[in-house]
Every structure is written in structure tokens, then in C-alpha cells.
C-alpha positions, 0 to 999 in steps of 0.5 A, spaced: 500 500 500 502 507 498 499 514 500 501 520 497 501 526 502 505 533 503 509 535 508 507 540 512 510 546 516 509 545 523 512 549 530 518 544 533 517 539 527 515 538 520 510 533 520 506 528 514 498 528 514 495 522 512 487 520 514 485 515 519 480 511 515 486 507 511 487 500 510 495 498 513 499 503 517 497 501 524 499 506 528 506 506 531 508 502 525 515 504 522 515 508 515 520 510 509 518 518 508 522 519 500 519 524 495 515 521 489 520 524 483 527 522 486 533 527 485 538 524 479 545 521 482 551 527 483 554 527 475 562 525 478 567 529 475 575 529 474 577 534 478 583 539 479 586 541 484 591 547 485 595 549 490 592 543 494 594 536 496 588 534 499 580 536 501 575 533 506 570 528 502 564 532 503 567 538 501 568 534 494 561 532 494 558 539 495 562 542 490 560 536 485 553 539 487 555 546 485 557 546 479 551 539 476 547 546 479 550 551 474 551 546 470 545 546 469 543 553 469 548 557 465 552 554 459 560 555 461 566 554 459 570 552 466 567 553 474 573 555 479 572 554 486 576 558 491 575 562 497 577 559 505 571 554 504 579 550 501 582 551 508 583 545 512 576 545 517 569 545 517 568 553 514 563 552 510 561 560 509 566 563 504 566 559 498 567 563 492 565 560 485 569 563 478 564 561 472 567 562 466 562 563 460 559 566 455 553 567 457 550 573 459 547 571 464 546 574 472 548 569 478 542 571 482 539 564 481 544 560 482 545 564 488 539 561 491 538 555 488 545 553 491 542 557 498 535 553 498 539 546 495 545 545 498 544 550 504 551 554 502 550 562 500 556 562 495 560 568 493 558 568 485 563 572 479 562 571 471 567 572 467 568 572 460 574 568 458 579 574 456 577 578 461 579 572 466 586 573 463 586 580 462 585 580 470 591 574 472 595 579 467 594 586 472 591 583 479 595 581 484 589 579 488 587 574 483 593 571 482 593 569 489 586 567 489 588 562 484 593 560 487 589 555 491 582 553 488 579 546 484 575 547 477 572 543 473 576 543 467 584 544 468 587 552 469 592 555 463 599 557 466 598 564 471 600 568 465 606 573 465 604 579 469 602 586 466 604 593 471 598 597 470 600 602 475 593 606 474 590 600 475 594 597 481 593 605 484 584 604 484 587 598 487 592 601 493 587 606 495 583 600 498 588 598 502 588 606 505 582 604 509 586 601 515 589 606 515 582 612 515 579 606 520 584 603 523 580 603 530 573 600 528 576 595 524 576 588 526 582 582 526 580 579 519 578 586 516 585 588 518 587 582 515 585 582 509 587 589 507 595 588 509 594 582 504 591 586 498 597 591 500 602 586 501 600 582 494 601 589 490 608 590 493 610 583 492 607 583 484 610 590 483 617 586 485 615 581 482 616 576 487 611 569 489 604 571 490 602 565 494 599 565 500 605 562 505 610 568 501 603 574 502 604 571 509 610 571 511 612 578 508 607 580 512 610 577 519 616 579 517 615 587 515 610 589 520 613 583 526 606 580 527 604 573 526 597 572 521 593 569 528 594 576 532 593 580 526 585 576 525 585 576 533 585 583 533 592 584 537 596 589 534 603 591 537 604 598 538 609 599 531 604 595 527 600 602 525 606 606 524 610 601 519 604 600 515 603 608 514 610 608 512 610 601 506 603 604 503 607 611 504 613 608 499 608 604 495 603 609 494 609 614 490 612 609 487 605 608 484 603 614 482 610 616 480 609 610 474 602 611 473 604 619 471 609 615 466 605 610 463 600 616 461 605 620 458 607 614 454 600 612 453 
């Protein structure tokens, strides 16, 4: 015997109405619950991994959720995953998904649909193909953001850095921000901005952008560990050693950017 019925919304539990005047399901019987249209198997899928030597499986099994989703959505070329979801660890909160497409579609549903299916609210970017490469070519930051990610289909080489100092300018002012409110800011929001300063200075003097070499610059020029920086426990010559790098960074910039132009 079977009976269709629908699941309803209650306070503490969800819960199955089914009538009384039924022929089988005694009461206190046991019952499998399964929906009517099963969902398809998860597609499994090479995967490929930079910067990275192993994950959790059920990383991997979210991930596969992810891209069958967008898959199914837009019309790509290649889905990238990166963000501190890869960490070692349980943070499932900041996950950032690179699509890869032609298409002109929004990331608004798949937004959703990943939050309401899988239970995660991604962090969604579409690029166009040349305009991925083009910001590998000028951006620090998305070099170091490739550096440790997993996609769907192999990455190219990191191609050769472009020193766009008009561009690395709109970039460094972000970085000021620590220095306009350092009081209010918290461990992680210092964090983040001393590592888009420090990812400029290492792309200006063409040294590793990797997530170990970011960190130990920044131990080593503002004599603090990554840990009591997100923690928010500053040494007293933490500021002061930040306003001088940004201050030499920032007319280095300025300086080639003023030279770019005449060129250009």
C-alpha cells in the first residue's frame, strides 16, 4: 500500500498528514518518508586541484553539487572554486565560485538555488574568458586567489604579469582604509587589507604571490604573526610601519602611473 501526502510546516517539527480511515499503517508502525520524483545521482567529475594536496570528502561532494547546479543553469566554459571554504576545517561560509562563460547571464539564481539546495550562500563572479586573463595579467589579488582553488576543467599557466600602475593605484587606495579606520576595524578586516597591500608590493617586485610568501612578508615587515593580526592584537609599531610601506608604495605608484600616461 502507498499514500501520497505533503509535508507540512509545523512549530518544533515538520510533520506528514495522512487520514485515519486507511487500510495498513497501524499506528506506531515504522515508515520510509522519500519524495515521489527522486533527485538524479551527483554527475562525478575529474577534478583539479591547485595549490592543494588534499580536501575533506564532503567538501568534494558539495562542490560536485555546485557546479551539476550551474551546470545546469548557465552554459560555461570552466567553474573555479576558491575562497577559505579550501582551508583545512569545517568553514563552510566563504566559498567563492569563478564561472567562466559566455553567457550573459546574472548569478542571482544560482545564488539561491545553491542557498535553498545545498544550504551554502556562495560568493558568485562571471567572467568572460579574456577578461579572466586580462585580470591574472594586472591583479595581484587574483593571482593569489588562484593560487589555491579546484575547477572543473584544468587552469592555463598564471600568465606573465602586466604593471598597470593606474590600475594597481584604484587598487592601493583600498588598502588606505586601515589606515582612515584603523580603530573600528576588526582582526580579519585588518587582515585582509595588509594582504591586498602586501600582494601589490610583492607583484610590483615581482616576487611569489602565494599565500605562505603574502604571509610571511607580512610577519616579517610589520613583526606580527597572521593569528594576532585576525585576533585583533596589534603591537604598538604595527600602525606606524604600515603608514610608512603604503607611504613608499603609494609614490612609487603614482610616480609610474604619471609615466605610463605620458607614454600612453
Amino acid at each position: 500500500m502507498e499514500i501520497i501526502a505533503k509535508i507540512s510546516k509545523g512549530t518544533k517539527m515538520d510533520q506528514i498528514y495522512i487520514q485515519k480511515q486507511r487500510a495498513g499503517f497501524p499506528i506506531g508502525n515504522y515508515v520510509i518518508i522519500k519524495p515521489i520524483t527522486e533527485e538524479k545521482p551527483i554527475e562525478k567529475r575529474k577534478l583539479y586541484f591547485r595549490g592543494l594536496k588534499e580536501i575533506e570528502p564532503i567538501k568534494i561532494e558539495i562542490i560536485e553539487k555546485i557546479m551539476n547546479l550551474i551546470d545546469k543553469n548557465i552554459e560555461n566554459d570552466n567553474i573555479i572554486i576558491t575562497g577559505s571554504f579550501l582551508e583545512k576545517g569545517f568553514n563552510f561560509n566563504d566559498i567563492d565560485i569563478l564561472i567562466i562563460t559566455k553567457s550573459k547571464e546574472k548569478a542571482d539564481n544560482i545564488e539561491k538555488e545553491t542557498k535553498e539546495k545545498i544550504g551554502i550562500k556562495p560568493h558568485i563572479i562571471l567572467f568572460k574568458a579574456h577578461t579572466f586573463k586580462k585580470a591574472l595579467e594586472i591583479d595581484p589579488l587574483w593571482r593569489l586567489i588562484l593560487y589555491k582553488c579546484i575547477s572543473r576543467k584544468r587552469l592555463p599557466p598564471m600568465p606573465k604579469r602586466k604593471l598597470d600602475y593606474k590600475y594597481l593605484d584604484v587598487q592601493l587606495i583600498r588598502s588606505k582604509t586601515l589606515i582612515d579606520t584603523f580603530d573600528i576595524l576588526n582582526g580579519n578586516e585588518k587582515y585582509k587589507l595588509v594582504r591586498n597591500l602586501i600582494a601589490i608590493y610583492s607583484f610590483i617586485k615581482n616576487k611569489p604571490i602565494t599565500s605562505l610568501t603574502i604571509e610571511n612578508e607580512i610577519s616579517d615587515k610589520f613583526e606580527i604573526s597572521i593569528k594576532k593580526l585576525q585576533d585583533n592584537i596589534i603591537n604598538k609599531n604595527f600602525l606606524k610601519n604600515y603608514k610608512n610601506l603604503y607611504s613608499i608604495l603609494e609614490k612609487e605608484v603614482i610616480e609610474n602611473a604619471g609615466k605610463q600616461e605620458k607614454i600612453n
